[in-house]
N, C-alpha and C positions, 0 to 999 in steps of 0.2 A: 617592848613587845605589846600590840595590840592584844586588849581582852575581849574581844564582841562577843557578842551571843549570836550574830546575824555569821559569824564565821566558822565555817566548817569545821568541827574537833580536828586535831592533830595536821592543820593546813598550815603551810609557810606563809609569813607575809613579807614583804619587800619592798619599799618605794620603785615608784616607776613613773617614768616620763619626766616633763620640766613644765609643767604647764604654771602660769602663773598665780593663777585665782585658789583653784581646789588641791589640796593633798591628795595624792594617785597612790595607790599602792596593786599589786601584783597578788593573788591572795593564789596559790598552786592546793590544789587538795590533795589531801595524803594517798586518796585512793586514786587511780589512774582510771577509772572507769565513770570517776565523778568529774564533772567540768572544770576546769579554773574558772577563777570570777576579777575581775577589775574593783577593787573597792575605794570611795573618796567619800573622802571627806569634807559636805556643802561647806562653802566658806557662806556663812550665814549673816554674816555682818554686811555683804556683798546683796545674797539671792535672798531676801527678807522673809519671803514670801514663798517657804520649800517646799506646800503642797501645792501656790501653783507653779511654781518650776519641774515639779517631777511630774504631776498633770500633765502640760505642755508634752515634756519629751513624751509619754508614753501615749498619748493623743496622736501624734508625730509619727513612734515609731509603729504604732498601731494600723495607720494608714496606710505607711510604706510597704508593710507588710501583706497587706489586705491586698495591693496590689502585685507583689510579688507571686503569690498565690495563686492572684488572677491569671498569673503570666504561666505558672507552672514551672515558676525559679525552682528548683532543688537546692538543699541547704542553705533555708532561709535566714536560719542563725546568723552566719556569714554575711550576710545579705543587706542585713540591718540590725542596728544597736538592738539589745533586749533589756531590758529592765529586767532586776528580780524584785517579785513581791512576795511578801513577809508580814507578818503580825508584829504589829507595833506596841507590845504592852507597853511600854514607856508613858505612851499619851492617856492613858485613861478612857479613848474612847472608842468604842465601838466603829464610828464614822470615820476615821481619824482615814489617813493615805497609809497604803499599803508598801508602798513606793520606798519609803525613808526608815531609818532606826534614829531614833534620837538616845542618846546615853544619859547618864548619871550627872557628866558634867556639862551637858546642854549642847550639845554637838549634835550636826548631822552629816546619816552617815547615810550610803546608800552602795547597789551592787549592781553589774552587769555581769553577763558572762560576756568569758574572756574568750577572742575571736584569735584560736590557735596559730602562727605560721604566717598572722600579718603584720604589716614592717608601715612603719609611715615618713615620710623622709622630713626632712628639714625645709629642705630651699627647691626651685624647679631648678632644674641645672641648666635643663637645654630647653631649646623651642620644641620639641616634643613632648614631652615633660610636662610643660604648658601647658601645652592642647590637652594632655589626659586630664590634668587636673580641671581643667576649665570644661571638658564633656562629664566629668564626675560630677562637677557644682551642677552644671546644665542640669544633668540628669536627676538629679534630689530637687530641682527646681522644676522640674517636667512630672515628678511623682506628686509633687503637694499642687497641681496648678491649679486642683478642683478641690481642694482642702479648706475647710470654710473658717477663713483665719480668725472672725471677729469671736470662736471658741480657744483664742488663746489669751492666756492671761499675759499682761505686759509687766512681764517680772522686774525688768531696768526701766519705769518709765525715763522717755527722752533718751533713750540708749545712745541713737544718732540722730539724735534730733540736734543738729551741727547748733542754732540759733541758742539752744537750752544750753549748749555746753560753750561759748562764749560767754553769757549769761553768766555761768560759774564762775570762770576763769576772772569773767569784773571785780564778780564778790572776791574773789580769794585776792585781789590785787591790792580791792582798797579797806581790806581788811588784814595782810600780811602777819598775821599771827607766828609763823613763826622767822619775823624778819631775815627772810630771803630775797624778797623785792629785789633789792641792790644789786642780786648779782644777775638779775635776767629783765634790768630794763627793756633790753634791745630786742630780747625773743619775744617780751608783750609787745611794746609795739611793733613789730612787724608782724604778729598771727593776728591782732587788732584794728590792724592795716586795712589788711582784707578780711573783714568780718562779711561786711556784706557782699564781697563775690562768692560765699559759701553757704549762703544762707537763701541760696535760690534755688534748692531741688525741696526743702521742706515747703516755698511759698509753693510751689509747681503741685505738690501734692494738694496743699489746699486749695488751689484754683481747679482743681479736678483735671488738668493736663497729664498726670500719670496716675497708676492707682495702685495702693497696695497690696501689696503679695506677702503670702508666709516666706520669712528670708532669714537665711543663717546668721548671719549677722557676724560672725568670725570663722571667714576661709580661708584661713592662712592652711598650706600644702599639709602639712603633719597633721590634720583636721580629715586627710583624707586616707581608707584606709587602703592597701595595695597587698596583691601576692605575686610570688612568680609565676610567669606563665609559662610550663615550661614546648609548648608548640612555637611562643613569641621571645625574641628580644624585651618587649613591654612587659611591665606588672598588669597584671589585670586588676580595675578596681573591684574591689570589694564593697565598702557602705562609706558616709559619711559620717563624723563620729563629732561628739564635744559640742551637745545642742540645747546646753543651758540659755545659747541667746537668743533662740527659734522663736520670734514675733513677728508682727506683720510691721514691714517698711517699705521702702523701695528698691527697686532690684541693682538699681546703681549702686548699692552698699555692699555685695557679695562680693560685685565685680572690682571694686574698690578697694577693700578689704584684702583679697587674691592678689592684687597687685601691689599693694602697698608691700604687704609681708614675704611675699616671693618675687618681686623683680628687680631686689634693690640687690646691687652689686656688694653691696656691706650688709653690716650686722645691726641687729634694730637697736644696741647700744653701741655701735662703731664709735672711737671716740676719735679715729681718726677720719677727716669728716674729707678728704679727699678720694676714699675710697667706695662712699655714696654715692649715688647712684643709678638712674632706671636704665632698669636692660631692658631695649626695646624691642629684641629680639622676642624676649621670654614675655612681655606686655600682649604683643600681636599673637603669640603659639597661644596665650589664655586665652584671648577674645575668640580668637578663632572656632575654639574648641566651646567656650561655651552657649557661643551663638549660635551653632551647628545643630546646638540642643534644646535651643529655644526661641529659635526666629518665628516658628511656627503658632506663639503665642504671645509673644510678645509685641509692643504695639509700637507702631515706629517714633514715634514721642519716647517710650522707654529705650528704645534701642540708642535715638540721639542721647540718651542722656550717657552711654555707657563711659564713653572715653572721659566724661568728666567725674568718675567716679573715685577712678583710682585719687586725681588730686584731691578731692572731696574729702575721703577716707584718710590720705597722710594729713591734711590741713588739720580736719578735725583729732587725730591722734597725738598730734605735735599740741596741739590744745591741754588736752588730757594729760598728756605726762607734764607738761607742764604745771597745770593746775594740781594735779597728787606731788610735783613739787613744793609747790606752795601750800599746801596743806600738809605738812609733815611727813609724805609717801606712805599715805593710809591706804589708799587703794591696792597699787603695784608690789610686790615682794621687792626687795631691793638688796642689793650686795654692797652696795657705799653710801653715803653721802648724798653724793651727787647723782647722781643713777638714773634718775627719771630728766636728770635736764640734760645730761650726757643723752637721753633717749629723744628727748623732745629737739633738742640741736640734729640730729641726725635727720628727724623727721622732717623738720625745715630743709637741712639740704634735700633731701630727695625732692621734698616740694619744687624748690627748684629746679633741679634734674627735670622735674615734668614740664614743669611752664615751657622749659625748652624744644622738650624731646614730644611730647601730644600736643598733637593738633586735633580741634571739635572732628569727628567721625572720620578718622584717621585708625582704621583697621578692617 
């Protein structure tokens, strides 16, 4: 049973979601006239840096809102994430972020309210599905497009800086600390392979050919939130949620990102690797829908970059799991073992799946 002070006297609490990084829980208040709240738990060993990660999001949702407003949205709650702020006796200081509670045993904890009646799914199912989610990213990409990124703190330096995470992946190789080498010669060399055909949208940014924008940085579907409509067949979106990784990169990473996690016909630890995957179908319903919502700003240098995002983002994430392989599965939560190279195997097939199935501005 959680003790916070940050939690409502006589309120339930309950885990909620599956997310991998932060602990979710569900916090219901005893009164029905008082809000429910979402409360987690920063994984702090991850976000270093929790005043400015909570900065960041409330910078973020600060804006979205400011425009909401403008618009004459009703129930802006809904609308967009809220932060709750709080007094922080824990820190001692007066200055301190209003954002976070720190506890007794060095944890941080923090609250939103909790957005009644919305559902977020898992996978896109269909090429519709796609498109919604892909005009929802547009759209949280059309809110921030005048948002002046260089006021956000770079909580994950090299997040997807693909070149930095290679980089890693060396060190962890030729240092093998915990002698697993042996069993994934064949997945380093071949992410190794092609190092340098992934390492061309970070030269492109420094050559000034595309330029950075504030970007999610993880759009996987369940990232977006949905209600029923009940005039449509469709959920209506609601907001974009889970913006601990909101820094400025390039826009090929959303759309990359989107794809990697929703169009693979399997599971991101499928271990059977015949049922991997890119559904091309559900690839073109995203671009569709996200272009829709941002061809009007985007510059045709970024828009050629888009279809190479998706492989960008698997390359780079088959990297990653691999490397939290080699380094004991310190990053990743894990259920076995092998977990993150059952993950990182997977991520290689779909790689392939794409090499096959995208072609350069092919949507």
């Amino acid at each position: 049973m959680l003790n916070l002070p940050i939690i409502p006297r006589g309120s339930t609490v309950e885990i909620y979601g599956n997310g991998l990084i932060n602990n979710t829980y569900k916090v219901t208040s005893a009164n029905p006239d008082e809000p429910d709240y979402l409360l987690q738990k920063i994984n702090h060993k991850i976000f270093k840096d929790v005043d400015g990660l909570q900065n960041n999001i409330k910078k973020v949702t600060d804006h979205i809102r400011k425009k909401l407003e403008d618009a004459g949205v009703q129930d802006i709650d809904r609308r967009v994430l809220t932060p709750v702020e709080f007094h922080n006796p824990a820190s001692g200081s007066k200055s301190s972020s209003k954002l976070y509670f720190k506890d007794d045993n060095g944890d941080y904890w923090r609250l939103f309210l909790f957005i009644d009646g919305a559902q977020s799914l898992e996978r896109m199912e269909t090429p519709e599905m796609a498109r919604i989610a892909g005009k929802a990213f547009g759209n949280f990409h059309k809110q921030l497009n005048d948002f002046p990124g260089e006021t956000l703190c770079e909580v994950l330096p090299g997040f997807h800086n693909t070149p930095v995470r290679i980089a890693n992946l060396k060190k962890r190789v030729a240092k093998d600390a915990f002698d697993r080498l042996k069993n994934v010669t064949g997945e380093v060399g071949y992410l190794l392979g092609r190092a340098g055909e992934f390492s061309k949208i970070v030269e492109m940014g420094k050559m000034g050919l595309i330029p950075k924008r504030v970007v999610h940085q993880d759009t996987k579907f369940n990232n977006v939130l949905l209600e029923a409509d009940p005039e449509s067949e469709e959920p209506e979106v609601l907001c974009i949620i889970d913006l601990d990784t909101v820094m400025t990169g390039y826009i090929c990473y959303d759309v990359g990102d989107a794809i990697r996690s929703g169009a693979n016909r399997g599971k991101e630890d499928e271990k059977n690797l015949d049922n991997v995957g890119l559904d091309f179908k559900i690839y073109r319903g995203f671009l569709e829908g996200f272009t829709k919502e941002t061809k009007d700003f985007l510059t045709k240098a970024e828009l050629d970059t888009l279809p190479f995002g998706p492989k960008l983002l698997t390359y780079e994430q088959a990297v990653r799991f691999l490397d939290d392989y080699l380094d004991g599965d310190r990053y990743y939560k894990t259920n076995y073992p092998t977990h993150n190279l059952v993950r990182a195997r997977a991520q290689i097939k779909l790689l392939q799946s794409m090499d096959e199935l995208i072609v350069q501005n092919q949507f």
